[in-house]
C-alpha positions in Angstrom: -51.6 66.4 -60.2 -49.4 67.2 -63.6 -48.1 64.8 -65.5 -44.4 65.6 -66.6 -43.2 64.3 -70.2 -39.7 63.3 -70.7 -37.9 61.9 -73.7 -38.4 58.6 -72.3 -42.0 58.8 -71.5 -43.8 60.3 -68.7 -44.7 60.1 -64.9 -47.6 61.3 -62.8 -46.8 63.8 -59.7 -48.0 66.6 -57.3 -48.7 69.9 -58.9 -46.6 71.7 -56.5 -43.6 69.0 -57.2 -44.4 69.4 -61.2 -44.0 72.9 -61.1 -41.1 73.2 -58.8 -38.9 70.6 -61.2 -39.9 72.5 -64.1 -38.8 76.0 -62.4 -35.4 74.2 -61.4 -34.9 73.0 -64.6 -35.4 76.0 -66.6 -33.0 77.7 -63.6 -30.3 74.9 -65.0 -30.8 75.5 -68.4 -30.0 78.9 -68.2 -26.9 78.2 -66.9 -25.8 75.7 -69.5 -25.7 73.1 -66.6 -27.5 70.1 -65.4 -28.2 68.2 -62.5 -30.3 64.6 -61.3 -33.6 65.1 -59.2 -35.4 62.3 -57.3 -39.3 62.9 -57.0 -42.0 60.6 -55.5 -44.1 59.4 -58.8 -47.8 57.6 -58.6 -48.4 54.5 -60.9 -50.9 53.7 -62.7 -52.3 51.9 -59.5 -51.7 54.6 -57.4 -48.6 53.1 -55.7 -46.2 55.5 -55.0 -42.6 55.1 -56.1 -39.6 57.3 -57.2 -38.1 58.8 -60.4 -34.6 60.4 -61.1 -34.5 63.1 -64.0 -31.3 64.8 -65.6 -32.7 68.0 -66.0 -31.0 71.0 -67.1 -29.0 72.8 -70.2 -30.3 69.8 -72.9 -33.6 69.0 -70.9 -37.2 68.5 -72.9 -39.8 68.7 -70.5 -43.7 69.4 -70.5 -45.9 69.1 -67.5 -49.4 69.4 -68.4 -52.1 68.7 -65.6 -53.3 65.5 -65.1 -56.8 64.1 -63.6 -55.9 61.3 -61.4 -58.8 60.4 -59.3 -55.5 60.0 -56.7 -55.4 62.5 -54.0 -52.7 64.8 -54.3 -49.1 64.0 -53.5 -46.9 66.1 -51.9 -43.7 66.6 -50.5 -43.5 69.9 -48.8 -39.1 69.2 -48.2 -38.2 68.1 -52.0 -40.9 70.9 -53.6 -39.1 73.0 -51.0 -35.7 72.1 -51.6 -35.8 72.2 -55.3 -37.7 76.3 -55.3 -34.8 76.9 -53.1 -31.6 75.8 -55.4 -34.0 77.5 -58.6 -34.2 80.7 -56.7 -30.5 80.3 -55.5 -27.9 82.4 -56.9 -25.6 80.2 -59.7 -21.8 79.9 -60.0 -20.9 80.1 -64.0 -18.6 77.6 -64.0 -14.7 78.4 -64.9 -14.4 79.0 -69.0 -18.2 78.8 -69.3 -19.8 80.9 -71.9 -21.9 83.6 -70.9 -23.6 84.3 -73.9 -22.4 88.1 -74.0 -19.8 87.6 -76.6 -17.3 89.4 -74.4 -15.6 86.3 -73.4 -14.9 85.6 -76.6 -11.1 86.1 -77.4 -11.9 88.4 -80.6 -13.4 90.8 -78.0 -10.0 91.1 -75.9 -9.1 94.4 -75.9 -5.5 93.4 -74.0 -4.9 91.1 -76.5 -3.5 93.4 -79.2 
């Protein structure tokens, strides 16, 4: 289990759900864009619930591992979903900066 921290707090969930929020997330960031995930979450009682997360360009998020004594949860379709839009190639959105400087209008060489 990993524990994810988030600027509002924290929530407990699988390792291979952790890991695959913090991959899509960093996917996001590099892409100056963001998006909302829902993950299945234990309590503190070991009820299982839900928790959405904008995660993305402006996203602050640790995951650290974290003893339970819960048994593992996992959800083979979100973990699966969320590697597959992280390894998934990105649009760059119309006008978005690449971070080359060439799209810059100083660097137009047809602008003259």
């Amino acid at each position: 289990m990993k524990r994810i921290f988030h600027a509002g707090g924290s929530v407990v969930t699988g390792s291979d759900l952790a890991d695959a929020v913090m991959q899509y997330a960093e996917r996001l960031s590099t892409r100056g864009q963001v998006e909302v995930v829902d993950i299945p979450v234990i309590g503190d009682s070991g009820q299982v619930g839900r928790a959405q997360f904008l995660i993305g360009a402006a996203s602050q998020l640790t995951s650290v591992t974290s003893p339970t004594g819960f048994r593992e949860l996992v959800d083979t379709d979100i973990t699966a979903g969320l590697r597959r839009k992280a390894l998934a190639p990105m649009a760059v959105p119309q006008g978005a900066w690449t971070g080359d400087g060439l799209d810059a209008p100083q660097f137009d060489e047809f602008d003259y």
